[in-house]
C-alpha positions in Angstrom: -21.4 23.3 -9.6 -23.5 20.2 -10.7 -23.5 19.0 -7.1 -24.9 22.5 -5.6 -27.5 22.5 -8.3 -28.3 19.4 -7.0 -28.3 20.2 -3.6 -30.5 23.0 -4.0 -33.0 21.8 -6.2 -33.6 19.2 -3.2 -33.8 21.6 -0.7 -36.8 23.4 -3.0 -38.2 20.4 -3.2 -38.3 19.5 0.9 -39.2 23.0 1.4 -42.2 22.4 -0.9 -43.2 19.2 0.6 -43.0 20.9 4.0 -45.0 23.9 3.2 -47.5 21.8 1.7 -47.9 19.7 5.0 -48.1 23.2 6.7 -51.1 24.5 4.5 -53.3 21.0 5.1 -56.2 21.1 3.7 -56.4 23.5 1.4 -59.0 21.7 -0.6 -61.8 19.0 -0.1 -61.0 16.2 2.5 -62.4 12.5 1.0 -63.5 9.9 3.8 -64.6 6.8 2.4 -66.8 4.3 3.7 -66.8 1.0 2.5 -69.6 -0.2 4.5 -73.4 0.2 3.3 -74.8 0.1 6.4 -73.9 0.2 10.4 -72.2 2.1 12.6 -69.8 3.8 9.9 -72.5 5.5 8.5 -73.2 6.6 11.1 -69.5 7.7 12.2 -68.2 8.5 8.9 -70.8 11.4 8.2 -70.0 12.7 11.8 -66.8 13.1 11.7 -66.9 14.7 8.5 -69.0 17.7 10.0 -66.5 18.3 13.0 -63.7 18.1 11.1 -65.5 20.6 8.4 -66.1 22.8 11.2 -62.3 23.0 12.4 -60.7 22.7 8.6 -62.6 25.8 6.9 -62.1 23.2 4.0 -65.0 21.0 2.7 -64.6 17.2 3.9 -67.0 14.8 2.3 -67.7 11.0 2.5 -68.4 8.8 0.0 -69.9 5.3 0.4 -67.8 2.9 -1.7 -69.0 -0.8 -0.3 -68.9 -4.2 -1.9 -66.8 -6.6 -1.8 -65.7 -7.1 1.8 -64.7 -3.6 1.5 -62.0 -4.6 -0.9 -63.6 -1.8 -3.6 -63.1 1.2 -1.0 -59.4 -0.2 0.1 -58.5 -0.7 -3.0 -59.5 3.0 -4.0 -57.4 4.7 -0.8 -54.8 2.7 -1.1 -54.1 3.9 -4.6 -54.6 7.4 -3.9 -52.5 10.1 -4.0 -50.7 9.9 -0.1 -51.6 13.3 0.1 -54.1 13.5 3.3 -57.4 14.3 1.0 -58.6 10.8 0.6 -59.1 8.9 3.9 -60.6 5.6 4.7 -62.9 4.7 8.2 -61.8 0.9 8.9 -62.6 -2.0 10.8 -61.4 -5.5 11.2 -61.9 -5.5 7.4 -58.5 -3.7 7.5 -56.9 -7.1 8.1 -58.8 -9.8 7.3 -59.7 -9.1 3.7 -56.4 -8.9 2.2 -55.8 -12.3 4.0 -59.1 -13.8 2.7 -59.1 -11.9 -0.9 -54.9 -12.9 -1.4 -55.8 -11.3 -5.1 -56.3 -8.1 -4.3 -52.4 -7.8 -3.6 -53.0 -5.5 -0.5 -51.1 -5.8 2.4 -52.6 -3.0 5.7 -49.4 -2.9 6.8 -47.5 -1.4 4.0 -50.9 0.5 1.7 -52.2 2.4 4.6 -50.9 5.0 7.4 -52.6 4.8 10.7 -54.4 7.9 11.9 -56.3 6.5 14.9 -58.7 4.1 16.0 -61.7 5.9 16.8 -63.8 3.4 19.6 -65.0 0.2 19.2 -68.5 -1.4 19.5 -68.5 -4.7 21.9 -69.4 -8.6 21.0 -71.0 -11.0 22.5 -71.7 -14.7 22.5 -75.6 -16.0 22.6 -76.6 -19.3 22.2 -80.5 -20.2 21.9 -81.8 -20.7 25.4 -82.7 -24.6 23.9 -79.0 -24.8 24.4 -78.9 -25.6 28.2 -75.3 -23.8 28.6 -74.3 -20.8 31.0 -70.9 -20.6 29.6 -68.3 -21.1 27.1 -67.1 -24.4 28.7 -70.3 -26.1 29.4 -70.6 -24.9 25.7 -67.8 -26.7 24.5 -68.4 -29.7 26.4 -71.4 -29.9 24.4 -69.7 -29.3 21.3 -67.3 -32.3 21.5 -69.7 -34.7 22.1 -71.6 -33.6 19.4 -68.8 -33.0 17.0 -70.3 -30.6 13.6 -74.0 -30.8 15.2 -74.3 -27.7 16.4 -74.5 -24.6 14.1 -73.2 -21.3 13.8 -74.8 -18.2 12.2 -72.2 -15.5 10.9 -72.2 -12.0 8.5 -70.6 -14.4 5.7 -68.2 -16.4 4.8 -64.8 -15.3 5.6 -66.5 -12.2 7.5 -65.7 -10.7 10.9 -67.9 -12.8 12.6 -67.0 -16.0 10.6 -63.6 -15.7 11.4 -64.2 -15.0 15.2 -65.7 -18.1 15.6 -63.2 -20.1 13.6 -60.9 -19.1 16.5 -62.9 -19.7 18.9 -63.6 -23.3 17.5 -59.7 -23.6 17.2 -59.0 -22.7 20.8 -61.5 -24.8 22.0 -60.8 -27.5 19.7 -64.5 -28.3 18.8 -66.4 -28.1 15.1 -69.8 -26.6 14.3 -71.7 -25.9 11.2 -71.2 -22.7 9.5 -74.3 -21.0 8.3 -73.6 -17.6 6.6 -75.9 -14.5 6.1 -75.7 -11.4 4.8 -75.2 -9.3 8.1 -74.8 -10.6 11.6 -78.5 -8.9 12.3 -79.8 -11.6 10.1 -77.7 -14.1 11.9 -78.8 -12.7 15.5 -82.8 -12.8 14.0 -82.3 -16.5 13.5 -80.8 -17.4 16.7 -83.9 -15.9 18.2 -86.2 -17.9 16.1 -84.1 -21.1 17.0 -82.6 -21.7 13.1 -79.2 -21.6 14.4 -77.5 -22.7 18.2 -74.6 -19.9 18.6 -74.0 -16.2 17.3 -70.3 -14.2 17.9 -71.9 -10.7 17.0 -71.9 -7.1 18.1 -73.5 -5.5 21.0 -75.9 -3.2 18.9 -77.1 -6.6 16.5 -78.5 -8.1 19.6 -79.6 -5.5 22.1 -83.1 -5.5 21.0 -83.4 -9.1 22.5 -82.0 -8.4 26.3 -84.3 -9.4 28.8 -86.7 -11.3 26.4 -85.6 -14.8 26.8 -85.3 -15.4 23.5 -80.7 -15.9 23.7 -79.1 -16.2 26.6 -75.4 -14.2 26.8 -72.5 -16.3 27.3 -69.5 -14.3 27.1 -68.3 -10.9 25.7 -65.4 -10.4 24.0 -64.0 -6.7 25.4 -61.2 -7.4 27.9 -62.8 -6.6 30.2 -66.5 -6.6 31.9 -69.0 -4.1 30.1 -70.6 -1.7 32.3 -74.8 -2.4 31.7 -74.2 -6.2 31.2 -71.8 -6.6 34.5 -73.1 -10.3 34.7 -71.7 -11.2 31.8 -68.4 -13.0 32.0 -65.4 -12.0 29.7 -63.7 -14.6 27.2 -60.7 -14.4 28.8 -62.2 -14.8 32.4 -63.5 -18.0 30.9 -59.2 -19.1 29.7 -59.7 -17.9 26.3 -57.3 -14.8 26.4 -57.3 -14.9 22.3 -61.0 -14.2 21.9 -60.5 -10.4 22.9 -62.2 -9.4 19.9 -63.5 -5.9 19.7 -65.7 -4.1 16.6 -62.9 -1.7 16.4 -63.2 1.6 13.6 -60.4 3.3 12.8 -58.9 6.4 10.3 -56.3 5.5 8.0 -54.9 7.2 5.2 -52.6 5.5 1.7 -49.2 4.9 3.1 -46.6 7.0 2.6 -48.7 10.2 3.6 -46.1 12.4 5.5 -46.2 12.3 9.0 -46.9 16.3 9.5 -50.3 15.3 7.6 -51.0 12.2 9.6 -49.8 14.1 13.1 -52.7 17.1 11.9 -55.4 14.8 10.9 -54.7 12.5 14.6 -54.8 15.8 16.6 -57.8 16.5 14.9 -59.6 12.8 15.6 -58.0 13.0 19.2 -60.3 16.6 19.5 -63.7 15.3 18.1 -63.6 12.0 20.2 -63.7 14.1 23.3 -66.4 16.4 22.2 -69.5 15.5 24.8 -71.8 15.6 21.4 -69.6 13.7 19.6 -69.4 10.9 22.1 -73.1 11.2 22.8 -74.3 10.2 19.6 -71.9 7.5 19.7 -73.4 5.8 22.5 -76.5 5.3 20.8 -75.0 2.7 19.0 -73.1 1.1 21.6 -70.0 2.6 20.6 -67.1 3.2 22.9 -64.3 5.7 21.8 -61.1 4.1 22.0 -58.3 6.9 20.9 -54.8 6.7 20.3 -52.2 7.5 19.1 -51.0 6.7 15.3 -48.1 4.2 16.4 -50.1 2.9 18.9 -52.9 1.9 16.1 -50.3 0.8 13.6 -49.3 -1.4 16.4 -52.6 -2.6 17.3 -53.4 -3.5 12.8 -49.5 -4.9 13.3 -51.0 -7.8 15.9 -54.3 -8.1 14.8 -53.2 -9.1 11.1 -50.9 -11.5 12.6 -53.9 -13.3 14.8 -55.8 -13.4 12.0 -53.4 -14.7 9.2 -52.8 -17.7 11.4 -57.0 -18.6 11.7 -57.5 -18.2 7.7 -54.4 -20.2 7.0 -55.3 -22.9 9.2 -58.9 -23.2 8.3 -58.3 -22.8 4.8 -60.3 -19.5 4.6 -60.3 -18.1 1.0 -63.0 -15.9 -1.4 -60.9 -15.4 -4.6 
C-alpha cells in the first residue's frame, strides 16, 4: 500500500513537472545582461522583442554588469532552473570563474546551454611604427626585445588580456601589459602610438581601416573574413590555438529540464534566421553562429579547458 502511495505520488509529481514544461512561459521571461555596454545590448534587447512576439508572454532584460560579469552569473546561476531567468554570455562564461576562483562557479555544472547566438571577429594590429606584416616577423621582434614591446588590453584578466597571454605562450615571447577599461580605449591608444599591439574585436577597430593609423596582422576566425580577404588567419600563420572568436551565447541555471531548454533553442534557432534579425546584427560586425545545445555545451566544455591552462600558467588571478 505504502509503496503504491509512493509510486503514485511520483507519477503526480512527473506529470506536473511535464505539464509545466508543456505550458512554457506562462509568465515573464528574464534575460540578463551582464555587460554595460557593446554588442549585448544591443543583442539582448533584440531578442527579447522576437521572442515576446512568438511567446504571448512578456520577456524582459535587465542589465546586471560589474564585476567581470561575476554579479549577473552569480544571479542566473542561483535562480530558480525554471526557464524564466536567462543569461546572454560570452567568453566571460569561462574565464571569470577561472580568474575570480571565489565566486565558486563552475560553467560547466551552474548553467545549461541554450545556443550560441554568432560571434563578432578579432583581429591583431600593431602600430604601423612597428615594421611587421605578420605574426612571425612580429615575434622575431619580440624576442630580441624581450618585455619591450607593450600590449593594450580590456583589463586585467579580461578577454583580450588573456588572448594575448596565449598568444605570448605559443610564441614564447613577453610584452608589457597595459590594461584599460574596454578594448576601444586600448584600440584609441594604438592609434595614437601609446601602445605597439592590440588582440581586439572587429567592431573596436573598424573605424581605423584604411587610415594608416594600425596595420592588421592576423584575425582570429578560422577562417578568412569576407571584407578583409587580405588578412591572413592565426592559424594560417601555425598558431591553430589562437582561433579566438567574440562568441555570445543563451544559457540558462543548470538543471533547467530539457523540454524548456529544447523550446527556448527552437526559439533562438527561429530569430537567428529572421532577415531583420540578422540585419541589424551586421551592423556591428556580428555573425550568427547557431547551434544546437550539446553542440554549445561542447564548445564552453573546450573553451574552459584552453583557458584554465593560460590563467594557471600565467598566474592570472583577481580575488
Amino acid at each position: 500500500m505504502i509503496r503504491r502511495t509512493l509510486l503514485a505520488a511520483a507519477v503526480l509529481c512527473l506529470a506536473a513537472v511535464g505539464a509545466g514544461a508543456q505550458q512554457y512561459p506562462a509568465k515573464t521571461v528574464r534575460i540578463v545582461l551582464p555587460f554595460p555596454t557593446g554588442p549585448g545590448i544591443v543583442l539582448g534587447p533584440l531578442l527579447a522583442e522576437k521572442m515576446r512576439d512568438a511567446f504571448q508572454q512578456g520577456v524582459a532584460t535587465e542589465v546586471r554588469a560589474g564585476a567581470g560579469g561575476s554579479i549577473a552569473m552569480e544571479l542566473v546561476a542561483r535562480a530558480a532552473p525554471d526557464g524564466y531567468t536567462l543569461l546572454i554570455v560570452s567568453p566571460i562564461l569561462t574565464h571569470t570563474p577561472l580568474t575570480r576562483p571565489g565566486l565558486k562557479l563552475d560553467p560547466l555544472r551552474d548553467f545549461a546551454p541554450i545556443s550560441n547566438i554568432g560571434a563578432i571577429a578579432n583581429l591583431m594590429a600593431v602600430h604601423p611604427s612597428i615594421p611587421v606584416k605578420s605574426t612571425a616577423e612580429l615575434i622575431r621582434i619580440a624576442r630580441a626585445r624581450p618585455g619591450m614591446l607593450t600590449y593594450g588590453s580590456s583589463g586585467h584578466g579580461g578577454t583580450f588580456h588573456l588572448v594575448t597571454e596565449l598568444f605570448s605562450r605559443e610564441a614564447r615571447i613577453r610584452m608589457r601589459h597595459v590594461p584599460y577599461k574596454s578594448v576601444t580605449f586600448a584600440v584609441v591608444d594604438l592609434v595614437r602610438g601609446d601602445v605597439d599591439m592590440v588582440i581586439g574585436t572587429k567592431t573596436s577597430m573598424t573605424q581605423f581601416f584604411g587610415t594608416g593609423k594600425l596595420r592588421l596582422i592576423a584575425v582570429l576566425s578560422a577562417k578568412r573574413l569576407a571584407d578583409l580577404p587580405e588578412v591572413p588567419t592565426m592559424a594560417e600563420q601555425g598558431m591553430p590555438e589562437l582561433v579566438v572568436e567574440n562568441y555570445y551565447g543563451l544559457v540558462a541555471p543548470g538543471g533547467t529540464p530539457p523540454e524548456v531548454i529544447e523550446r527556448l533553442h527552437r526559439e533562438v534557432a527561429r530569430i537567428g534566421k529572421l532577415p531583420d534579425f540578422r540585419k541589424a546584427m551586421a551592423r556591428i560586425d556580428f555573425d550568427p553562429v547557431l547551434n544546437t545545445p550539446a553542440e554549445f555545451g561542447e564548445f564552453v566544455k573546450k573553451d574552459h579547458a584552453k583557458w584554465a591552462r593560460v590563467v594557471r600558467e600565467a598566474k592570472i588571478r583577481l580575488d
